[in-house]
C-alpha positions in Angstrom: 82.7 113.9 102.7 79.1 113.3 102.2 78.2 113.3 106.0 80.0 116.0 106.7 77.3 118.8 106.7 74.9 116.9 108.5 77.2 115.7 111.3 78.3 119.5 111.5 74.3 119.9 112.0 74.3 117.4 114.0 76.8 117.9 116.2 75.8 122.1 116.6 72.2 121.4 117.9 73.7 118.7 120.6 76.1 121.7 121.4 73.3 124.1 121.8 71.4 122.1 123.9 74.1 120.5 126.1 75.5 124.1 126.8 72.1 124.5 128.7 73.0 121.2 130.9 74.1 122.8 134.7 76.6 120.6 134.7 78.4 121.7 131.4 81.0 125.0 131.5 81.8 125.1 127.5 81.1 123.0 124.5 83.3 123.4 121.5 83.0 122.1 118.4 86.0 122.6 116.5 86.7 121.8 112.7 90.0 121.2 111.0 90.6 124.1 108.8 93.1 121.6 106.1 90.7 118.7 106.7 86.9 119.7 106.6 86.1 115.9 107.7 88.0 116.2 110.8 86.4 117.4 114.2 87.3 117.8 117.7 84.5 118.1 120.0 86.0 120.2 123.9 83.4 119.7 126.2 84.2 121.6 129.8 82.8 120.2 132.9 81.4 121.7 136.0 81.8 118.5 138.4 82.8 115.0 137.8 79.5 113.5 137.7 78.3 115.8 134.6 79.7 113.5 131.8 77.3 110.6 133.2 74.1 113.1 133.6 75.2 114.3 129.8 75.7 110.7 128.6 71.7 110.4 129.7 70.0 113.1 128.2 68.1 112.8 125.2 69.8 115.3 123.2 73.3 113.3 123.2 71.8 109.8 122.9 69.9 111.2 119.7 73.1 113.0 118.2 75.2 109.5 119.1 72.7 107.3 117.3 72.8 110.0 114.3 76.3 110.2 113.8 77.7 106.8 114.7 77.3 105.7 110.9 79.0 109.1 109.7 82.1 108.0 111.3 85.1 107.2 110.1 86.8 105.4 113.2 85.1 104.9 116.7 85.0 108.1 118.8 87.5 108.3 121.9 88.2 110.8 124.8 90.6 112.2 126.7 90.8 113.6 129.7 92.2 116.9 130.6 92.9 119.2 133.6 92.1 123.2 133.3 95.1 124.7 134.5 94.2 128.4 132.7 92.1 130.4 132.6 90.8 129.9 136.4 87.0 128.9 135.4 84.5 129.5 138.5 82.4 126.5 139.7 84.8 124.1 137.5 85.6 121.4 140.0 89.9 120.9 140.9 91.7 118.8 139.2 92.1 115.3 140.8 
């Protein structure tokens, strides 16, 4: 519970500055209301080739080094399609 405010921190300025990334729609960063540890990060693409150009920026590789001790298991992803609402300049689902 001690991390928890600064990977909040953290984890808002990478938001602010990936929002400002072409390649990146939406950037949520959501906190569970009955478990103020737990977060879920929704990060909405523009092409398939923006997670790699996001994964380079110095703004994510500073908040991954930050946060990586704060964690409590290894981050993982998954991968979903946008079937509503219709976003413009979201590429189709493959």
């Amino acid at each position: 519970m001690d991390c928890v405010e600064a990977f909040k921190q953290a984890t808002l300025e990478n938001a602010r500055n990936s929002i400002l990334e072409p390649g990146i729609a939406r950037f949520d960063v959501l906190q569970k209301q009955d478990d103020p540890t737990s977060f879920v990060l929704v990060e909405i693409y523009r092409t398939e080739d923006a997670p790699a150009k996001h994964k380079e920026t110095s703004h994510y590789q500073k908040w991954r080094d930050l946060v990586a001790p704060m964690m409590a298991e290894p981050r993982r992803s998954q991968k979903f399609a946008n079937l509503s609402p219709k976003d413009e300049g979201l590429s189709p689902p493959t």
